[in-house]
C-alpha positions in Angstrom: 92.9 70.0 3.3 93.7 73.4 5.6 95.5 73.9 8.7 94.9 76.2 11.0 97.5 78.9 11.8 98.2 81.1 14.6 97.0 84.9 13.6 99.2 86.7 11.8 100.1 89.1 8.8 99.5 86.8 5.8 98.2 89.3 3.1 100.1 89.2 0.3 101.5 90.7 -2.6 102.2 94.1 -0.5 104.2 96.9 -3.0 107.5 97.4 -1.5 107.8 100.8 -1.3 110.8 103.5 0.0 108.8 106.5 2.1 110.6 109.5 1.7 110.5 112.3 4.9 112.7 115.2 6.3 111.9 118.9 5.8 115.7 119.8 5.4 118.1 118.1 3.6 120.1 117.4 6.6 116.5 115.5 7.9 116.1 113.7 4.6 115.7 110.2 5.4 114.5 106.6 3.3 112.3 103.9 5.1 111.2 101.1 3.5 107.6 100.0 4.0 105.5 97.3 3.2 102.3 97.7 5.3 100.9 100.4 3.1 97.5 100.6 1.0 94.8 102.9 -0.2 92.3 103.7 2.9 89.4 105.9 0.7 89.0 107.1 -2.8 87.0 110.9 -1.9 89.3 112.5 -0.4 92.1 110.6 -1.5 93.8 108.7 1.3 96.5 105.8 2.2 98.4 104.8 5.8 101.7 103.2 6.1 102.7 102.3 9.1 105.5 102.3 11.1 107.6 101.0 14.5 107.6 103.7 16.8 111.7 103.3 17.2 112.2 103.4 13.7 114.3 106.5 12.8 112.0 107.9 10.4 109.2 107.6 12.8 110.1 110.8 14.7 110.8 112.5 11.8 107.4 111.6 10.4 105.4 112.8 13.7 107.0 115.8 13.7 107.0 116.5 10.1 103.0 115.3 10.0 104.0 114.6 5.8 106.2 111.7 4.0 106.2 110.6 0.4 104.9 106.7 -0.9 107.7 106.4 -3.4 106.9 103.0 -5.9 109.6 100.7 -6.2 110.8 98.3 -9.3 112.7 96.0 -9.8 116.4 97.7 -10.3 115.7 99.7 -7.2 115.0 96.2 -5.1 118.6 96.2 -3.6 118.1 100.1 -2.8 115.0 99.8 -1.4 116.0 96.6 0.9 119.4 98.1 2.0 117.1 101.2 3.4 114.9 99.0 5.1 117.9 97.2 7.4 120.0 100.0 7.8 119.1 103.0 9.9 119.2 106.9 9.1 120.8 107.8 12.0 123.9 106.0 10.9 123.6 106.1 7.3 122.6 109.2 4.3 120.8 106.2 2.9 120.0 108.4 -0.5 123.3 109.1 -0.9 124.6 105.3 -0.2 122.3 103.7 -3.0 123.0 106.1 -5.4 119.2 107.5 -5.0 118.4 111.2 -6.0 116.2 113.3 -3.3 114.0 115.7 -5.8 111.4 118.8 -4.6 108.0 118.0 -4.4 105.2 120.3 -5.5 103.3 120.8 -2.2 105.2 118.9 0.8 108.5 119.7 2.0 109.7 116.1 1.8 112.0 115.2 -1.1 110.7 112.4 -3.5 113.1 109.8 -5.0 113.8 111.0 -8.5 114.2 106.7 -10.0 110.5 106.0 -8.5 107.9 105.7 -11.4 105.4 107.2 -9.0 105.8 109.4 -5.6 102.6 110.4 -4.0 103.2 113.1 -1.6 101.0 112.4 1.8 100.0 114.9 4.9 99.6 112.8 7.8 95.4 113.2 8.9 95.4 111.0 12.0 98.1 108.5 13.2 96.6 105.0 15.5 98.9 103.3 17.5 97.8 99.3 17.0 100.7 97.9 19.1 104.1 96.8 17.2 103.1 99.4 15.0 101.4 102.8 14.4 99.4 103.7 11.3 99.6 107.4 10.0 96.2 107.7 8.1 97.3 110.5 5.8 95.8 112.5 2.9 97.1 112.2 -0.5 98.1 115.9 -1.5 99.7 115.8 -4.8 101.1 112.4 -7.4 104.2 113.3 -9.5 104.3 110.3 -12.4 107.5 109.6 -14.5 106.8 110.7 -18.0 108.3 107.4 -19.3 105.5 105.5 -18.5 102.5 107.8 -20.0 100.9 105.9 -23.0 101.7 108.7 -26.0 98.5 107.5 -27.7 95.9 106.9 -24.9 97.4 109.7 -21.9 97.3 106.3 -19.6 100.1 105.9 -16.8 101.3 102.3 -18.1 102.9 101.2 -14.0 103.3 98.0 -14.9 105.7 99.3 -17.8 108.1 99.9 -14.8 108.2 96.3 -13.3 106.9 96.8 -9.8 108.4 95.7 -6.9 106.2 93.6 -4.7 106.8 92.2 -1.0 105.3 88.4 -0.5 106.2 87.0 3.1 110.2 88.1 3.5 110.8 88.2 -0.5 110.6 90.9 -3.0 109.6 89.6 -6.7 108.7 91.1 -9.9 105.0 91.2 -11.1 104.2 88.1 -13.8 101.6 88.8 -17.3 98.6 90.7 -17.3 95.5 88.0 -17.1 92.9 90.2 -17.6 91.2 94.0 -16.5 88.9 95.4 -14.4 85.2 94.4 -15.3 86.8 91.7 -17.8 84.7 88.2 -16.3 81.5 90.1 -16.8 81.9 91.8 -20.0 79.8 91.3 -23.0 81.4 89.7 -25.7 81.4 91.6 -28.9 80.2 89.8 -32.5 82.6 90.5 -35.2 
């Protein structure tokens, strides 16, 4: 049997991810975000979005770029620490211990431990009330060499346990149950 619910935010997994911004290194600043996700394959494109009084907010606007740094597990205290405490009391790379690194084409830094930092230019931000989405071109990925598959070239993510975001918890991802395309696959006679 269901109940109904009053409307609210119930999609889950979300990755829990730390969005890098500043042009300076006096600017850099950490936010963590889980209302993020992929908005359009040609041109490449995701959102997050954000509280207008966030700190990073402003710097964001004005900046029009940010970096979608992936999170995993042994950066889950990092990357909830920079989602309670604010940048304009805090350098919140230096207090976790997390290293800002230069990007290839925006002036945001990335965070050196992420597995995967795609660098963004905001397109088009949409104010939807609590919060406003910045619609934003992806510009350039920078991948951890760890994780690339010697054999097959393949960026193995899951090789860096994932952080993931369900309802006020973070968790780690569980086994692999199947692929892309695998319920409709033709079985093979050996």
């Amino acid at each position: 049997m269901k109940q109904d619910w009053k409307p609210g935010t119930m999609i889950y997994p979300l990755p829990a991810v730390l969005v890098s911004c500043g042009s300076t290194p006096e600017e850099y600043n950490l936010l963590t975000v889980a209302w993020t996700g992929t908005l359009c394959t040609n041109p490449p494109m995701c959102y997050i979005s954000v509280r207008p009084e966030r700190h990073s907010y402003d710097i964001i606007k004005r900046n029009m770029e940010f970096v979608i740094n992936l999170t995993t597990k042994e950066m889950a205290r990092a990357t909830d620490w920079c989602g309670v405490r604010s940048g304009k009391n805090y350098d919140k790379f230096k207090e976790m211990g997390l290293t800002p690194g230069p990007c290839t084409v925006v002036k945001a830094p990335l965070v050196e431990e992420s597995p995967l930092c795609i660098e963004c230019r905001v397109k088009e931000i949409i104010s939807l009330g609590s919060h406003d989405m910045f619609m934003a071109e992806v510009v350039n990925i920078r991948a951890d060499e760890k994780y690339l598959n010697p054999e097959s070239g393949k960026f193995e993510l899951a090789e860096s346990n994932p952080l993931v975001y369900v309802h006020g918890g973070y968790y780690e991802l569980g086994s692999k149950i199947g692929k892309f395309g695998w319920s409709v696959e033709k079985k093979t006679n050996k």
